[in-house]
C-alpha positions as a Markdown table, in Angstrom:
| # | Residue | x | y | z |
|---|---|---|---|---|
| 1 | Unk | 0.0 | 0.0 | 0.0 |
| 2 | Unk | 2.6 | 2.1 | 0.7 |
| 3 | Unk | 4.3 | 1.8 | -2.6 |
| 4 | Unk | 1.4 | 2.5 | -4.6 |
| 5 | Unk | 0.8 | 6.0 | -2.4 |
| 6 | Unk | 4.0 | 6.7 | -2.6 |
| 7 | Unk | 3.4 | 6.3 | -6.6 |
| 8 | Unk | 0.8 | 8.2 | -6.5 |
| 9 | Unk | 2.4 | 11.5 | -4.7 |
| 10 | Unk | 5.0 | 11.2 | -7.0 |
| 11 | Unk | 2.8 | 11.7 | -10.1 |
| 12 | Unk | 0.8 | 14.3 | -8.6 |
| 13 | Unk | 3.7 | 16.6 | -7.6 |
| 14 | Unk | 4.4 | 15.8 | -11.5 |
| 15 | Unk | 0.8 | 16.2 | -12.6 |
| 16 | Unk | -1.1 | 18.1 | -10.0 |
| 17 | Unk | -4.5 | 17.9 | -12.1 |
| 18 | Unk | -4.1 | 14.6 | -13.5 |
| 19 | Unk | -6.2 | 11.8 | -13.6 |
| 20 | Unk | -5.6 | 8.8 | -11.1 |
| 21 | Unk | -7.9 | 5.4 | -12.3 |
| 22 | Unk | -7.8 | 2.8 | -9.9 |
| 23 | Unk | -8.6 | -0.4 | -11.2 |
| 24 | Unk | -10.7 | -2.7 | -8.4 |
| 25 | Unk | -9.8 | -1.6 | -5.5 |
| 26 | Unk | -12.6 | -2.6 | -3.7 |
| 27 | Unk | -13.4 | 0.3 | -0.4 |
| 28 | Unk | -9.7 | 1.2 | -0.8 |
| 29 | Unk | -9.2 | 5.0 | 1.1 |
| 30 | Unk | -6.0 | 6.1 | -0.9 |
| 31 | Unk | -7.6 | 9.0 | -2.1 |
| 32 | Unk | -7.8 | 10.4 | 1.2 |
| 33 | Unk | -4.6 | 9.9 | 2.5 |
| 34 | Unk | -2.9 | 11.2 | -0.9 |
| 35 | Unk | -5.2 | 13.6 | -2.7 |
| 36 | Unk | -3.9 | 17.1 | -3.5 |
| 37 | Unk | -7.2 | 18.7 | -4.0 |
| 38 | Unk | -7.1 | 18.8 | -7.9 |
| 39 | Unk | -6.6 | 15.8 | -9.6 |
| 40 | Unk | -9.5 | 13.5 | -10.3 |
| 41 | Unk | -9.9 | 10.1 | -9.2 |
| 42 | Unk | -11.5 | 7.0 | -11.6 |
| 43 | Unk | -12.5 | 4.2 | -9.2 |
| 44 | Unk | -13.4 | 1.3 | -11.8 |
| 45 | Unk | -15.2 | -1.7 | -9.8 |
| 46 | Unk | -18.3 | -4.3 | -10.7 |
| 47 | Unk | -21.2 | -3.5 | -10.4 |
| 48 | Unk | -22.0 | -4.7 | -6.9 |
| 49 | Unk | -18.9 | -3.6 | -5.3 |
| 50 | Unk | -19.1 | -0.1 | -6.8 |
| 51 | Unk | -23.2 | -0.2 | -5.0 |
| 52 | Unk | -21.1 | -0.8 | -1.2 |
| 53 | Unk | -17.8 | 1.8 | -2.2 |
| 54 | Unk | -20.3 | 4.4 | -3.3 |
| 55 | Unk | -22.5 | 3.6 | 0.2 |
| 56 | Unk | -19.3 | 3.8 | 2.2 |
| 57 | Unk | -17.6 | 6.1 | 0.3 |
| 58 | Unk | -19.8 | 8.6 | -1.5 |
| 59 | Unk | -18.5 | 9.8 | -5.2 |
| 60 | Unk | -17.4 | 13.7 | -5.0 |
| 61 | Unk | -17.1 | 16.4 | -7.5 |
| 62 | Unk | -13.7 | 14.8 | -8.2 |
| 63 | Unk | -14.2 | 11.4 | -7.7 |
| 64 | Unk | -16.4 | 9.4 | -9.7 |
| 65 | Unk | -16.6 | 5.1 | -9.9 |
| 66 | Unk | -17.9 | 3.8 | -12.8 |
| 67 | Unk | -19.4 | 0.1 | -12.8 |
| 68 | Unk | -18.2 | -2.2 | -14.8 |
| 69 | Unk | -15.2 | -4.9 | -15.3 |
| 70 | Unk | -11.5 | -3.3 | -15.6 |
| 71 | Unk | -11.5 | -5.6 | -18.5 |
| 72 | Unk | -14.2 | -4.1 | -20.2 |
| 73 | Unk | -11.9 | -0.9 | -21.4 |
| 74 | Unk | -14.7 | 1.3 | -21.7 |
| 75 | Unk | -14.2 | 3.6 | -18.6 |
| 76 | Unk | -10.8 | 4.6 | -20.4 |
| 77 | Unk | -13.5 | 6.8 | -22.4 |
| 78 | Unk | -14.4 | 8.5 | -18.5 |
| 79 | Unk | -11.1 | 9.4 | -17.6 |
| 80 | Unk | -10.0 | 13.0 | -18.7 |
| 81 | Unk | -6.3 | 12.4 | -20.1 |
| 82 | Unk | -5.4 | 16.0 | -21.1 |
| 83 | Unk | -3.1 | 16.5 | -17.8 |
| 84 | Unk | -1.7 | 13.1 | -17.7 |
| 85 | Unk | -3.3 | 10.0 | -16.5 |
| 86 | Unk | -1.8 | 7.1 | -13.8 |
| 87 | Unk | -3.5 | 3.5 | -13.8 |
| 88 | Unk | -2.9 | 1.3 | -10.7 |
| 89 | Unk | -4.0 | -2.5 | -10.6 |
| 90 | Unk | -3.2 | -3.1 | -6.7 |
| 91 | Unk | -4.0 | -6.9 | -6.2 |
| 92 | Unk | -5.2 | -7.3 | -8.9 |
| 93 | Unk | -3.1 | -8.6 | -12.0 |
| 94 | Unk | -2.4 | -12.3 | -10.4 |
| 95 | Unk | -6.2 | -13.2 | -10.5 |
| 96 | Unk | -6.0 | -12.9 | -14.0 |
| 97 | Unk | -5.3 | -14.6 | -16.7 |
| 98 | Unk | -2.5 | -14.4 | -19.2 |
| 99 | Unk | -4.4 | -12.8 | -22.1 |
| 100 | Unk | -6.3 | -10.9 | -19.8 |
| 101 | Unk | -3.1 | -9.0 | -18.2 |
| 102 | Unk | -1.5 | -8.6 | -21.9 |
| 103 | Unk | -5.1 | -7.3 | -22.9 |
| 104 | Unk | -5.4 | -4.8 | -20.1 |
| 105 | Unk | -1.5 | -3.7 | -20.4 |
| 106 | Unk | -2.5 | -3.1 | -23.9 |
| 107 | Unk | -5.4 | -1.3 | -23.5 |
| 108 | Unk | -4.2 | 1.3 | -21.4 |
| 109 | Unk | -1.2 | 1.7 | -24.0 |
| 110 | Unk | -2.9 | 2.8 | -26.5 |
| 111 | Unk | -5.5 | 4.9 | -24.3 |
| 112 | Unk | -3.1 | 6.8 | -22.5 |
| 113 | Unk | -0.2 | 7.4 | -24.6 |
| 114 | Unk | 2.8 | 8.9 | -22.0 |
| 115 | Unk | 0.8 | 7.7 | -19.1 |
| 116 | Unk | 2.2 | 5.4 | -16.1 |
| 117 | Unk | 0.7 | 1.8 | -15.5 |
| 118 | Unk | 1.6 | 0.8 | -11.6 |
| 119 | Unk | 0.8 | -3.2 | -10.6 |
| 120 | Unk | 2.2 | -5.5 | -8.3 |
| 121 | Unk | 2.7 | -9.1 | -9.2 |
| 122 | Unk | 3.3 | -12.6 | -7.6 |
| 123 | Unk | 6.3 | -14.8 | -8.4 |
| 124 | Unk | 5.8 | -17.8 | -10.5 |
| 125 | Unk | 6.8 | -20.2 | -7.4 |
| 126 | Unk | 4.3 | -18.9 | -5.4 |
| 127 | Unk | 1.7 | -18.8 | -8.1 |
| 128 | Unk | 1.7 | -21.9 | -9.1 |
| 129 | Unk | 1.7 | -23.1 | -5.2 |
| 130 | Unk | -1.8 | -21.5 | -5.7 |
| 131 | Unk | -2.9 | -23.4 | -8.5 |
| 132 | Unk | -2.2 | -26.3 | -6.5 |
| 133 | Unk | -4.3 | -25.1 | -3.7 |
| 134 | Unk | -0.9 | -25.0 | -1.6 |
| 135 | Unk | -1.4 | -21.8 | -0.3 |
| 136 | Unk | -3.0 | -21.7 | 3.1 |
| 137 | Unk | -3.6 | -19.2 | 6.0 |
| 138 | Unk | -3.0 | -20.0 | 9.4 |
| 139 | Unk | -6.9 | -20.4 | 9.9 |
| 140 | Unk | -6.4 | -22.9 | 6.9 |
| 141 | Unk | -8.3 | -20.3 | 4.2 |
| 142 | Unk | -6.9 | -21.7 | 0.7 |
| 143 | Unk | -6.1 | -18.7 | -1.0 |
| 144 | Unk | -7.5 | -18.1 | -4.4 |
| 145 | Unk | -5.9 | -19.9 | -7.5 |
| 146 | Unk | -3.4 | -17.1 | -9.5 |
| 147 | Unk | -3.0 | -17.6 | -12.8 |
| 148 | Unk | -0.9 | -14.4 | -14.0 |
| 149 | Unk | 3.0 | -14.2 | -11.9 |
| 150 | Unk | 6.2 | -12.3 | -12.6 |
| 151 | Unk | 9.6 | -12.8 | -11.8 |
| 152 | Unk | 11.5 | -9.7 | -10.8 |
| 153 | Unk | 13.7 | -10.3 | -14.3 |
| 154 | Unk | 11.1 | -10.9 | -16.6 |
| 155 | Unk | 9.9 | -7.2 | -16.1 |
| 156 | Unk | 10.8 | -6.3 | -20.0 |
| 157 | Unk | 8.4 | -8.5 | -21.1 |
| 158 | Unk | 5.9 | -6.5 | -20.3 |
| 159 | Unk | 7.2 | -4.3 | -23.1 |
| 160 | Unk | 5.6 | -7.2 | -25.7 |
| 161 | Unk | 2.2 | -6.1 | -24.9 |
| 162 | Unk | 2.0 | -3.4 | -27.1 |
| 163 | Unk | 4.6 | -1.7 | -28.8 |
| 164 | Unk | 4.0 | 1.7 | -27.1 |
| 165 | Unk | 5.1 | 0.3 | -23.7 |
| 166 | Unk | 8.2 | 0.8 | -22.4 |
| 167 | Unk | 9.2 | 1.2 | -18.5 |
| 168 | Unk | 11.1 | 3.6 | -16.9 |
| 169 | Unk | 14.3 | 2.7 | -14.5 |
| 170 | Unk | 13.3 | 3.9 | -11.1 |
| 171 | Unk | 16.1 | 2.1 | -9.4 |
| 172 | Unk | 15.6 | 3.6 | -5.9 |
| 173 | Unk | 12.1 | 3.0 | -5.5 |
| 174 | Unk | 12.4 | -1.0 | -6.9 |
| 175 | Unk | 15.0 | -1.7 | -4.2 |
| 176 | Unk | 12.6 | -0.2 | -1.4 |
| 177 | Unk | 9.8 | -2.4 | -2.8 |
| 178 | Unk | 11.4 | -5.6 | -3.6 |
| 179 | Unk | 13.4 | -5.5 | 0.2 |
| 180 | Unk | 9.6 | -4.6 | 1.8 |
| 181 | Unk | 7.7 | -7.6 | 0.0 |
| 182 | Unk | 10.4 | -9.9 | 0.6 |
| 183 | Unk | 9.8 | -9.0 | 4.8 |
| 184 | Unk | 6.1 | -9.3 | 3.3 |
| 185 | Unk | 5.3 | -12.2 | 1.1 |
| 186 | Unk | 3.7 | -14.6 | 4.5 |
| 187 | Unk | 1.3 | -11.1 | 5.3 |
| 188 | Unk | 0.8 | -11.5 | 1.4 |
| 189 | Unk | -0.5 | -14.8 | 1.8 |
| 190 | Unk | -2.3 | -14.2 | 4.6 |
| 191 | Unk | -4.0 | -11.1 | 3.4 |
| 192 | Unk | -5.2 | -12.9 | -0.1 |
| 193 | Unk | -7.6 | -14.6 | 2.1 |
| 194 | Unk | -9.9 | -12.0 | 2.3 |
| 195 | Unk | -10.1 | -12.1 | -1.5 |
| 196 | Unk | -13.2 | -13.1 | -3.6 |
| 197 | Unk | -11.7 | -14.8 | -6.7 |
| 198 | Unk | -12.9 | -14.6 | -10.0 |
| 199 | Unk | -15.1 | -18.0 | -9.5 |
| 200 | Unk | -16.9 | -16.8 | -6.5 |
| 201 | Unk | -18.2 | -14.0 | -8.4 |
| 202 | Unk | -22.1 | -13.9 | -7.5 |
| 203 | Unk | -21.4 | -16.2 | -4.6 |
| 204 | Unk | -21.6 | -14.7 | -0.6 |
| 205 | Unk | -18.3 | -13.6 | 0.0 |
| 206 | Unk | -16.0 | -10.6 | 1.2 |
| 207 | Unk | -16.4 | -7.6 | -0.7 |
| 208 | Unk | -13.7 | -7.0 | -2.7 |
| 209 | Unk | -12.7 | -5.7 | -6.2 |
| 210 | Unk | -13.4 | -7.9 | -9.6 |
| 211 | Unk | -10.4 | -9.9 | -9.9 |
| 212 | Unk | -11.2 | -10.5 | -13.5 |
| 213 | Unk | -12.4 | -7.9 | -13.7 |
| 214 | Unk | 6.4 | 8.4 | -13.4 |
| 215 | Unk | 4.3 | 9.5 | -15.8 |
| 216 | Unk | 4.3 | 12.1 | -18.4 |
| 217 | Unk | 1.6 | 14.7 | -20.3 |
| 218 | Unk | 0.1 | 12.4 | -23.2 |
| 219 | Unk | 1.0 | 13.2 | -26.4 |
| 220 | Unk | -0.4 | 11.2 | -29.3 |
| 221 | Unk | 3.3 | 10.4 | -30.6 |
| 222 | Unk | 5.1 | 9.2 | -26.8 |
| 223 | Unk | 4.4 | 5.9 | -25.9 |
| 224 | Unk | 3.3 | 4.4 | -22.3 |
| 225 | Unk | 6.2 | 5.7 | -20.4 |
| 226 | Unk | 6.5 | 3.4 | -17.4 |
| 227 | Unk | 5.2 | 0.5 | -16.2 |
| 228 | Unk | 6.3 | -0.2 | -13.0 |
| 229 | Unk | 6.1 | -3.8 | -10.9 |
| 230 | Unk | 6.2 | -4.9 | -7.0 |
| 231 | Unk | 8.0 | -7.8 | -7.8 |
| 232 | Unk | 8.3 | -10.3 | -5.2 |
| 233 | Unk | 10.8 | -12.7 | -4.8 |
């Protein structure tokens, strides 16, 4: 979490009216604790969870959450990209799949030419551990199968996506990460058992954002500048 506000500061000193979309992030208070009082806020979630974030945390003159799938592209048409525009996808790239990560890395490519991408990622060891339903909480909660994980090196492939992707080195701030989530990765585990997986969609359950579901002004000829990774090791 601390990353991603950090993330988030950054581009606003950068872009103090741009546009942060937040991709499924389920009652998730970041705009409070890192709002400047002029950028706009997307909040993209399904249907029923944007019905409980909107109950708990009313939509304001500068923060507005659409309801629909992340997948489904269309609220790239709702956010205003004229002073620069930051996508995060906190938790939520590992519940999907492949094609489904290269689709949504894509899409915001070509939407937001010179804007930032910012996800976080499991590693394919510990991916595949939940495939094989080896993951467990203390309380013996299975967590949720995760078909999408990154290595720390494979970050450049990312960059095969879409050809207007590229990422951009922030050395300083990839050491902080990768030394926190190492500390992290059995709070990781534990915390994915709050998480409603893709399957469970429609089913009782936690509420919590569809799991299928920096930066630069855009300019029609700059690619995606960065697209930056919590890798975990």
């Amino acid at each position: 979490m601390r990353t991603f506000d950090d993330a988030v500061r950054a581009f606003l000193r950068e872009h103090p009216r741009g546009t942060v979309v937040t991709l499924a992030e389920g009652v998730e208070t970041q705009f409070w604790r890192v709002d400047n009082g002029r950028a706009h806020w997307l909040c993209v979630e399904l249907p029923e969870t944007a019905k409980v974030r909107r109950a708990l945390l009313p939509d304001g003159e500068r923060r507005r959450t659409p309801a629909r799938s992340a997948l489904a592209l269309s609220w790239r048409d709702e956010a205003d990209a004229s002073h620069g525009v930051l996508v995060t996808a906190q938790g939520l790239l590992m519940y999907l799949r492949p094609a489904e990560v290269r689709q949504l890395i894509a899409g915001c490519a070509e939407a937001f030419p010179g804007g930032a991408l910012i996800f976080d990622a499991v590693p394919r060891w510990f991916g595949e551990r939940t495939l094989r339903g080896e993951m467990k909480t203390a309380r013996g909660y299975v967590t949720p199968p995760m078909p999408w994980a990154l290595d720390a090196g494979e970050l450049p492939k990312i960059r095969t996506a879409h050809p207007a992707v590229t990422r951009g080195a922030r050395t300083a701030a990839a050491t902080r990460t990768r030394r926190v989530l190492r500390r992290g990765l059995a709070r990781a585990a534990a915390a994915a058992g709050g998480a409603q997986h893709p399957a469970d969609h429609g089913r009782p359950g936690p509420v919590r954002p569809d799991r299928r579901t920096a930066p630069r002004t855009p300019s029609a000829a700059r690619p995606l500048r960065t697209v930056k990774q919590r890798a975990r090791r």
